[in-house]
N, C-alpha and C positions, 0 to 999 in steps of 0.2 A: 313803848308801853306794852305790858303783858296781858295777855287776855286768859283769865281765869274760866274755867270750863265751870260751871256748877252740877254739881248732881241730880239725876233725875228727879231725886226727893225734893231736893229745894225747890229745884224751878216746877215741879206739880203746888207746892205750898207754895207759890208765891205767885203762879199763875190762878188757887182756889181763892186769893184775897182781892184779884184783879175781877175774876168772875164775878165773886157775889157781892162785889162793891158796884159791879156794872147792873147784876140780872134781878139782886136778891138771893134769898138763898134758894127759894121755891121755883125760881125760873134760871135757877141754875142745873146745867147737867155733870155729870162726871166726862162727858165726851168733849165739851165744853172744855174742860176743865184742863184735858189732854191733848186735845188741839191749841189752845193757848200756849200750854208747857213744851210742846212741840214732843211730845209724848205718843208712842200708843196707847190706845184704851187700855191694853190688856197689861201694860207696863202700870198705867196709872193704877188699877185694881187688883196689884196685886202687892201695894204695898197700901192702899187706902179702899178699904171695904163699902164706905158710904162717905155720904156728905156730911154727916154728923161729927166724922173725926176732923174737918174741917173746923168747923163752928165751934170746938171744946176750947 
């Protein structure tokens, strides 16, 4: 079996549908968001600015 790497984009968007399906969107954070993703913060914010781009 092969194991496909994903991009940091994807796994930050797909760890932000795991968070606010668990916190909400209000009791969710963006560190949250980059710790799930197995992300730095600073990786996670520099391609997603808020949580809003999340929610669209």
């Amino acid at each position: 079996m092969t194991r496909v790497r994903l991009s940091a984009d994807v796994r930050i968007f797909d760890a932000a549908d795991d968070v606010f399906l668990m916190y909400g969107y209000h009791g969710t954070s963006l560190q949250q968001i980059a710790c799930k993703a197995g992300v730095n913060k600073s990786k996670s914010t520099s391609c997603i600015t808020s949580k809003a781009t999340f929610a669209a």
